[in-house]
PAKOLFI-750080 format. One record per residue (C-alpha): x, y, z; residue number from 0; residue in three letters. Coordinates in Angstrom, 2 decimals. Last residue first. Layout:
// residues N
((X,Y,Z),NUM,'ala')
...
// end
This chain:
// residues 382
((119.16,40.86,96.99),381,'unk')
((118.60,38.20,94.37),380,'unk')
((117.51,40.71,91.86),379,'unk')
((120.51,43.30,93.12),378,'unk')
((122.99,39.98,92.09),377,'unk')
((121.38,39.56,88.56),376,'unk')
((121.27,43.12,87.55),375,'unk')
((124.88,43.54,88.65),374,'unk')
((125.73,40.31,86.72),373,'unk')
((123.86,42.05,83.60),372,'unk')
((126.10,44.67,83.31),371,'unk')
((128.58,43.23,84.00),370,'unk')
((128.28,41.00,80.80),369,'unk')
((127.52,44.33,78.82),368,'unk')
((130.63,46.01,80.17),367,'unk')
((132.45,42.93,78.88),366,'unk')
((130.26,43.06,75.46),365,'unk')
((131.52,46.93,75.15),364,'unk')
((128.73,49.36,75.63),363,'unk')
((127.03,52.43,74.02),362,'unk')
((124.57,54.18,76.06),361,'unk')
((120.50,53.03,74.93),360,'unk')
((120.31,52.31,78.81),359,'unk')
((120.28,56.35,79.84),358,'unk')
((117.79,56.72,77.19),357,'unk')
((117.87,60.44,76.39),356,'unk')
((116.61,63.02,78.01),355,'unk')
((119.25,63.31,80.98),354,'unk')
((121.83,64.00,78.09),353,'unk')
((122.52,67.58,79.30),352,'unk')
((124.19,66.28,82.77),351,'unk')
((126.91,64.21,80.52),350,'unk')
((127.85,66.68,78.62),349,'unk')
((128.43,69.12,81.53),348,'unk')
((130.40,66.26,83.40),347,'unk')
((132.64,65.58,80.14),346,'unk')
((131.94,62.77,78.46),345,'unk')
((134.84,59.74,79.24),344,'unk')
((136.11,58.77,75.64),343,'unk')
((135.06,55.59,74.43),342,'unk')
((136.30,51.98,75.80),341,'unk')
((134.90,52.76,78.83),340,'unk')
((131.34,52.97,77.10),339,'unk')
((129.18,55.45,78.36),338,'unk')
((127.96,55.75,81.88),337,'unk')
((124.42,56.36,83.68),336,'unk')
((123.38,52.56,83.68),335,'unk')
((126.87,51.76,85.24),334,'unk')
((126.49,54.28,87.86),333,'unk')
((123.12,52.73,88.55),332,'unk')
((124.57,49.06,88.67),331,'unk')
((127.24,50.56,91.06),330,'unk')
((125.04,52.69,93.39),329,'unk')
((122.86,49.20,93.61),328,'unk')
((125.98,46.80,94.16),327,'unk')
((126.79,49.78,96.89),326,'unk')
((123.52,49.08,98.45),325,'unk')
((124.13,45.63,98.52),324,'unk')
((127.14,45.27,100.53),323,'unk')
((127.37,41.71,101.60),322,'unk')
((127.04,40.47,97.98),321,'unk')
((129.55,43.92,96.58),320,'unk')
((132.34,43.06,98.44),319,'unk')
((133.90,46.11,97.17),318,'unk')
((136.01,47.17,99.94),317,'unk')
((137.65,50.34,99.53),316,'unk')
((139.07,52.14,96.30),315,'unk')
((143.16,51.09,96.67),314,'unk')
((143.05,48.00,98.12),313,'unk')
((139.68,46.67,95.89),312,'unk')
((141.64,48.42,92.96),311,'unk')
((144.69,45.62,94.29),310,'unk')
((142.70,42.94,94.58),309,'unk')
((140.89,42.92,91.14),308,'unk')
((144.61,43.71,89.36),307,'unk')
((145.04,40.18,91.41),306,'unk')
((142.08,38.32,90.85),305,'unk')
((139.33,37.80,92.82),304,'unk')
((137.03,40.69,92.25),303,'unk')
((136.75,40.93,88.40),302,'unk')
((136.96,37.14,88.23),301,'unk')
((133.64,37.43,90.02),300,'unk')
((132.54,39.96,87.91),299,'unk')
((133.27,37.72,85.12),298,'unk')
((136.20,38.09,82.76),297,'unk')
((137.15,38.38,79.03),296,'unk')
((138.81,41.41,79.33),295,'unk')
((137.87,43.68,82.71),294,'unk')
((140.43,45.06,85.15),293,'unk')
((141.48,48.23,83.46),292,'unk')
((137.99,49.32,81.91),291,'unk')
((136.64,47.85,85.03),290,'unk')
((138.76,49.69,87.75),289,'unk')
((138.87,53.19,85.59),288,'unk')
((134.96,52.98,85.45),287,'unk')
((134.56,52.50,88.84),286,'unk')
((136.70,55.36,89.83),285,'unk')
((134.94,57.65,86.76),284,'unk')
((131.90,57.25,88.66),283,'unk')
((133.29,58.57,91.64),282,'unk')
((134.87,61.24,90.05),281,'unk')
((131.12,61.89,88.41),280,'unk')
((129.50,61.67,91.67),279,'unk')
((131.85,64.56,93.38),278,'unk')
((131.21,66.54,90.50),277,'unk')
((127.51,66.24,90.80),276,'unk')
((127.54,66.83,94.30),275,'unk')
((129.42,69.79,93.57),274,'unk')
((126.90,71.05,91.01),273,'unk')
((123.75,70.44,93.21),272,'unk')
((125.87,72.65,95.82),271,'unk')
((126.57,75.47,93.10),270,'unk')
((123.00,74.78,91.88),269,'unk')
((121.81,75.09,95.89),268,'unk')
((124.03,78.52,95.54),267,'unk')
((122.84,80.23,92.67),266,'unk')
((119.22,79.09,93.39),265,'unk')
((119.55,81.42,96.76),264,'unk')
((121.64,84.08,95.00),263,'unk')
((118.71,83.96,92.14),262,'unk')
((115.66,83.83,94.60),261,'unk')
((117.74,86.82,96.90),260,'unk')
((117.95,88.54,93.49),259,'unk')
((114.52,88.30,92.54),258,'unk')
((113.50,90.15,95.53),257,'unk')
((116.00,92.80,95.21),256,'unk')
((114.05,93.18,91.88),255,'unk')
((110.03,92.87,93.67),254,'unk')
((111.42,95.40,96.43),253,'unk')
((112.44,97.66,93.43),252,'unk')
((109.11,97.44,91.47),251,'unk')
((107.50,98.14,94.46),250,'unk')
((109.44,101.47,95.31),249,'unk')
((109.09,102.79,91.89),248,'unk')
((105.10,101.85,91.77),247,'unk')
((104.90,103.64,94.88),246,'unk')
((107.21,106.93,93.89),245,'unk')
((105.10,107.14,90.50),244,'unk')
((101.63,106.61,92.07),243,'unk')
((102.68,109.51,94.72),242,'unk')
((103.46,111.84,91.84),241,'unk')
((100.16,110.88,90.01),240,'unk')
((98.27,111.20,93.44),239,'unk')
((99.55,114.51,93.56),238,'unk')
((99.08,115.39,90.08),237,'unk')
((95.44,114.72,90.45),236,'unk')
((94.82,116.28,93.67),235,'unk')
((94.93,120.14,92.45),234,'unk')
((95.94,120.24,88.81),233,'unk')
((96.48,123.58,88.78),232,'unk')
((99.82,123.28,87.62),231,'unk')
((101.08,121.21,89.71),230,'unk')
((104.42,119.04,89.68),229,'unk')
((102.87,117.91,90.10),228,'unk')
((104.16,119.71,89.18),227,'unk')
((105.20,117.50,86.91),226,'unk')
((104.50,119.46,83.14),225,'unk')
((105.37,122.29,80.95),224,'unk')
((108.93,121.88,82.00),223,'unk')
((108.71,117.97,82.41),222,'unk')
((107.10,118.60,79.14),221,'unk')
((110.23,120.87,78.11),220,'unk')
((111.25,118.56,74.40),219,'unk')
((114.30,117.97,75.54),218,'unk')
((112.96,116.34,79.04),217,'unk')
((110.35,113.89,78.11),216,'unk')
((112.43,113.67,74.44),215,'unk')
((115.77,112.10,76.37),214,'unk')
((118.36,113.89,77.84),213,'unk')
((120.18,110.99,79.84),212,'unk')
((119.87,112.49,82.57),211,'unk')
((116.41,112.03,82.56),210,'unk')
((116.41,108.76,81.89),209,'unk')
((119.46,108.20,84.24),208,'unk')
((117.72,108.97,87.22),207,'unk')
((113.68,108.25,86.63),206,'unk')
((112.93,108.70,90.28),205,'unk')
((115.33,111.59,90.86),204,'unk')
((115.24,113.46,87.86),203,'unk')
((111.27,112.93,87.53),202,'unk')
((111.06,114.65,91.13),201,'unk')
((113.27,117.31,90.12),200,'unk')
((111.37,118.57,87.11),199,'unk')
((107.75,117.54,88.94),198,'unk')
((109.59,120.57,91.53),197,'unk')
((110.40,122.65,88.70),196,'unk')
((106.95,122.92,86.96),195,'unk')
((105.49,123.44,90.61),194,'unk')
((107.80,126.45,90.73),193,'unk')
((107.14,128.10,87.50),192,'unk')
((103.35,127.74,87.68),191,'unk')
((103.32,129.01,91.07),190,'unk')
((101.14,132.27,90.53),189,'unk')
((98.41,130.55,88.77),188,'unk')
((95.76,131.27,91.27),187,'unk')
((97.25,134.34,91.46),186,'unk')
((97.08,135.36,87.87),185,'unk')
((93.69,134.12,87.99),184,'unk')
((93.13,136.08,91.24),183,'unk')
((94.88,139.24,89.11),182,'unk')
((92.20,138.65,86.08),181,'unk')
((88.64,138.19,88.89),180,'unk')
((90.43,141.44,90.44),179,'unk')
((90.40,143.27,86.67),178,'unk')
((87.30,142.25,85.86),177,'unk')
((85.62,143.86,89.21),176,'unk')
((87.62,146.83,88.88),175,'unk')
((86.38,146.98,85.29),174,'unk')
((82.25,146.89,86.56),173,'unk')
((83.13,149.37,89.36),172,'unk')
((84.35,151.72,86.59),171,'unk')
((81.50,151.11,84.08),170,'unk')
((79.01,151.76,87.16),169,'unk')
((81.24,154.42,88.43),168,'unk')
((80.73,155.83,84.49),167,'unk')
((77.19,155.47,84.83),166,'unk')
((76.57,157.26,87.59),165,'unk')
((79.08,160.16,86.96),164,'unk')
((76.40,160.46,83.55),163,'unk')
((72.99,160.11,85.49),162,'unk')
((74.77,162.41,88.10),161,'unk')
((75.80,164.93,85.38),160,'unk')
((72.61,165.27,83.44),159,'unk')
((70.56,165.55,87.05),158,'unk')
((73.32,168.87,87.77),157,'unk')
((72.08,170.22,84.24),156,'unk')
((68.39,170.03,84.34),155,'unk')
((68.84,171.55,87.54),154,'unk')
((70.57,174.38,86.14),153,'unk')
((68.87,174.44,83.56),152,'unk')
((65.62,174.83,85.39),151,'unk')
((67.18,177.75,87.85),150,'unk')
((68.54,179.23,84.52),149,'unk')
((64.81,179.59,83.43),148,'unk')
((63.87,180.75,86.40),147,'unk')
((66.52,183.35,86.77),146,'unk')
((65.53,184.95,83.59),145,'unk')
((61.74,184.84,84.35),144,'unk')
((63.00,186.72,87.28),143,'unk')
((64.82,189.32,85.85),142,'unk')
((61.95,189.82,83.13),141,'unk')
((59.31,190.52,86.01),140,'unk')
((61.96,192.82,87.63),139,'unk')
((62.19,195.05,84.19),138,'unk')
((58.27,194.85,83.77),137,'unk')
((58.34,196.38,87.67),136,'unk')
((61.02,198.69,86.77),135,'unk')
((59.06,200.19,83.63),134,'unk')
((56.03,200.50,85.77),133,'unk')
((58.03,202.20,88.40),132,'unk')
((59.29,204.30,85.51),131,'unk')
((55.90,205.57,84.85),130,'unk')
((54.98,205.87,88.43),129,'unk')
((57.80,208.17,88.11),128,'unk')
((56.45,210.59,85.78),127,'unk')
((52.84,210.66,86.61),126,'unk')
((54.49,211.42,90.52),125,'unk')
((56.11,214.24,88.07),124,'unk')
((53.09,215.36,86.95),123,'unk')
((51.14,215.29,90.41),122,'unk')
((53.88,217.18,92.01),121,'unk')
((51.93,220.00,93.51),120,'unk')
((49.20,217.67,93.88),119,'unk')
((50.99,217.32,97.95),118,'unk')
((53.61,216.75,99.68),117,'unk')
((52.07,213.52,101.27),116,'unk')
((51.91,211.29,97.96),115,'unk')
((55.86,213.04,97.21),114,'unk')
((56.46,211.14,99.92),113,'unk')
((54.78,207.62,99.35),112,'unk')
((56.40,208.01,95.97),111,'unk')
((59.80,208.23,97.24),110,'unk')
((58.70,205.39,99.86),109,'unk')
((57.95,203.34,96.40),108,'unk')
((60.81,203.93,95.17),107,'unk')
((63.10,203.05,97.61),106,'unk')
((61.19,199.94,97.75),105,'unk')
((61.75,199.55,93.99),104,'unk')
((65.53,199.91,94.40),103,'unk')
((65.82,197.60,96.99),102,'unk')
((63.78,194.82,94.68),101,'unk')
((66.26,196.09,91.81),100,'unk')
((69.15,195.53,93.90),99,'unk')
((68.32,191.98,94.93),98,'unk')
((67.42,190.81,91.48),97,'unk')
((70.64,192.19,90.46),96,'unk')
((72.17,190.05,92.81),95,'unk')
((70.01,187.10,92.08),94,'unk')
((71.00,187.43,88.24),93,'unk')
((74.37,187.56,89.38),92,'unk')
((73.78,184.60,91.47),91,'unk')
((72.57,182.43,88.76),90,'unk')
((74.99,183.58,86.27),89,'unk')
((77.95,182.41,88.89),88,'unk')
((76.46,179.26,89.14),87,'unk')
((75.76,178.97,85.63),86,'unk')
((79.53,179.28,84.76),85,'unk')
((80.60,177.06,87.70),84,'unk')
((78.13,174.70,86.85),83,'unk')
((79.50,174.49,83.29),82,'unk')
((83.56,174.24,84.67),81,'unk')
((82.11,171.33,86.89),80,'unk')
((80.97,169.49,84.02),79,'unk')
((84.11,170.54,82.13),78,'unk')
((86.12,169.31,84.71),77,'unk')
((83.94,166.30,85.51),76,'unk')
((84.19,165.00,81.49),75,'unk')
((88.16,165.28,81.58),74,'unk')
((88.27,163.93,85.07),73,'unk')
((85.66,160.88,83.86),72,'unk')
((87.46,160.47,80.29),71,'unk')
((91.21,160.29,81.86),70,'unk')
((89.49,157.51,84.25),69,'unk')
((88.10,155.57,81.14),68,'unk')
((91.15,155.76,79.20),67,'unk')
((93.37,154.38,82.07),66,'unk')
((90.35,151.59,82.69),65,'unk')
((90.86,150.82,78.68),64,'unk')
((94.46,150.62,79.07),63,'unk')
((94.20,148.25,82.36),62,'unk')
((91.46,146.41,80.22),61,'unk')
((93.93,145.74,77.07),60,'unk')
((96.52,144.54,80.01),59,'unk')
((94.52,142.62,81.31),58,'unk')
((93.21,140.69,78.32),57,'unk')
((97.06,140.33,77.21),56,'unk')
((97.62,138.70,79.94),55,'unk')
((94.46,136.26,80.18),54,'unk')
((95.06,134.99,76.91),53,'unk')
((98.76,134.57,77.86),52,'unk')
((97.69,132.93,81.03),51,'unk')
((94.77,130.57,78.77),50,'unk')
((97.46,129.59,76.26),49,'unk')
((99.69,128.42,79.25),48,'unk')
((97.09,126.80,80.19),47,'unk')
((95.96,124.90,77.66),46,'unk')
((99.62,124.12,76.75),45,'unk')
((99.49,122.91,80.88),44,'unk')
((96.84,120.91,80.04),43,'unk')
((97.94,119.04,76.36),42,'unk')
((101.63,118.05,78.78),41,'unk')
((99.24,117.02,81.06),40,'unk')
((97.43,115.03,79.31),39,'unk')
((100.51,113.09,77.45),38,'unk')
((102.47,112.86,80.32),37,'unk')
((99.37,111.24,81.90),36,'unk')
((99.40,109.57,78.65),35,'unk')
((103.37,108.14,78.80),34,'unk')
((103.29,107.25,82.28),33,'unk')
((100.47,104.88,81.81),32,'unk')
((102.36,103.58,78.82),31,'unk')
((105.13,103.41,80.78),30,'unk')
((103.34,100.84,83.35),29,'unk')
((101.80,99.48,81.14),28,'unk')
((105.20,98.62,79.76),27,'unk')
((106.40,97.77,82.98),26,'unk')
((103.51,95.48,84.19),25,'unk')
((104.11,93.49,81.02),24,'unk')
((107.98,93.48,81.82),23,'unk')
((107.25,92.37,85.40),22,'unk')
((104.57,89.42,84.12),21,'unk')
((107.47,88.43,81.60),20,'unk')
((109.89,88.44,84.45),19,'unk')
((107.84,86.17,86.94),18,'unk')
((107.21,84.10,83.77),17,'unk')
((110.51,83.51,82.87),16,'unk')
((111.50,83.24,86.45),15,'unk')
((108.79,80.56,87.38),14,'unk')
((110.18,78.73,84.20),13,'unk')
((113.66,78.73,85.54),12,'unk')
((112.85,77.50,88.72),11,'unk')
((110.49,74.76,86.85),10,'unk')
((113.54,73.95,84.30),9,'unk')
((115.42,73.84,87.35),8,'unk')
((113.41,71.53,89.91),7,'unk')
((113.01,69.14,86.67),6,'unk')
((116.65,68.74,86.16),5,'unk')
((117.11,68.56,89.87),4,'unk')
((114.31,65.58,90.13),3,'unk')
((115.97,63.99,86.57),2,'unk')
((119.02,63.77,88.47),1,'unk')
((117.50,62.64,91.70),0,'unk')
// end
């Protein structure tokens, strides 16, 4: 039974070795895991970071260059429109004056019509103003070359300016267009901040005093550059990361309170084991007492009838050990288990850690040896 218990601990305690050993490997993996997603997303959110600022300063150099660009366009469209303005007002002029000189050579020619009627009289001074008519006519002729000419730059002109307010829309559109893809960036990016404080507070509370403990994950602003998640654009991945954390947390703490129902429960049946043990050891130190105080040069049957013999058999309980032999059994294996009475009794914690050794190689005083064998001889005939 002795060597049974003996064996039933070393295997407890070998299935707890290796139960711990197997939790400390999965631990360390376990922090090494930790350690590189750290690791990643510590690199990714630096990636980041670099790409926001990138992004910034990329905004803001296109908001300045959109800024130039519009105070270009007005610039450009009030001179543009200062031009037309200019060769409108040439163009109608010239139409005006146009105008008057048509009127003027109608009114000439019904002047000539009715000097025609009055007569040769005024032959020389018809001469006269047919001459000037001719001089009007090459006058009107010149007019309107004029006004054709401006009527060609003038077109020439407006197609110049919608090929150029063309182009600058374009350019314009083209901007707006970077700038929305930059602010849904930003946006996309918007809670940066808040994720990082959330993985923050979930590391606090799962981690507890390594956190609060200020070490490098926290010093050194990964958690701030990091658990979002919690989620810095990490979509799925630092979810599942966060909800592999809380898991692996929550299993490694049923597997502990685990361990310490096995150790209460193992606690106690050594506690029992430990009592019975006691209890054996008194009762081996009974027997003992009786023959280190009863025996000299006597038999076990001398043991038994004489009077010291009679009076332990009074005190302990009869030992009539040829009708009883189950207790001449308990007493020859008590007796194999003992030392010498003649020596010093072993203590009970001394005498449990000797279970390797040769429980018959004990020391022994010839008496103890002559019971000994009388025990041996009366369980043989039993």
């Amino acid at each position: 039974m002795k060597e049974m218990e003996a064996k039933t601990n070393s295997s407890i305690q070998a299935a707890i070795n290796e139960r711990e050993k197997e939790l400390r490997i999965e631990l360390e993996a376990f922090e090494r895991e930790v350690a590189q997603k750290r690791e990643q997303v510590t690199a990714e959110n630096k990636v980041l970071s670099d790409a926001v600022a990138d992004l910034t300063i990329k905004n803001k150099e296109t908001s300045r260059m959109l800024e130039d660009t519009k105070l270009q366009l007005v610039k450009e469209e009030a001179i543009n429109e200062e031009k037309l303005e200019i060769v409108t007002n040439d163009l109608e002029n010239a139409l005006q004056r146009a105008i008057e000189a048509e009127k003027k050579v109608q009114r000439l020619q019904s002047e000539l019509e009715c000097i025609k009627r009055d007569g040769s009289s005024l032959t020389e001074e018809a001469l006269r103003d047919t001459s000037l008519i001719h001089a009007k006519d090459s006058q009107i002729h010149k007019l309107l070359e004029e006004n054709k000419k401006l009527n060609s730059k003038l077109i020439h002109l407006k197609i110049e300016s919608n090929k150029r307010i063309d182009e600058l829309t374009q350019e314009l559109e083209r901007h707006v267009e970077i700038v929305a893809q930059l602010r849904a960036q930003l946006e996309a990016q918007f809670d940066y901040e808040e994720n990082k404080k959330d993985l923050r507070i979930l590391r606090s509370i799962e981690f507890g005093e390594e956190t609060t403990e200020g070490t490098d994950f926290v010093s050194n602003g990964v958690t701030a550059t990091a658990t979002a998640t919690a989620e810095v654009q990490l979509g799925g991945r630092s979810k599942a990361l966060d909800e592999l954390l809380v898991g692996k947390n929550r299993k490694l703490q049923n597997e502990n309170v685990e361990l310490r129902l096995r150790n209460q429960k193992l606690e106690g049946d050594n506690h029992s084991v430990l009592e019975e043990q006691a209890m054996n050891g008194n009762e081996l130190s009974d027997v003992f007492g009786l023959v280190d105080t009863n025996f000299n040069n006597n038999t076990l049957a001398d043991l038994f009838s004489n009077k010291g013999g009679q009076k332990s058999i009074e005190a302990n309980g009869d030992l009539d050990l040829e009708g009883d032999p189950h207790r001449a059994t308990n007493l020859l294996n008590l007796f194999m288990c003992s030392a010498s009475s003649s020596h010093d009794t072993p203590k009970l914690e001394n005498y449990y850690s000797a279970s390797t050794s040769s429980l018959h190689e004990l020391p022994r005083t010839p008496a103890e040896l002559r019971t000994y064998n009388e025990l041996q001889l009366l369980t043989s005939k039993m």
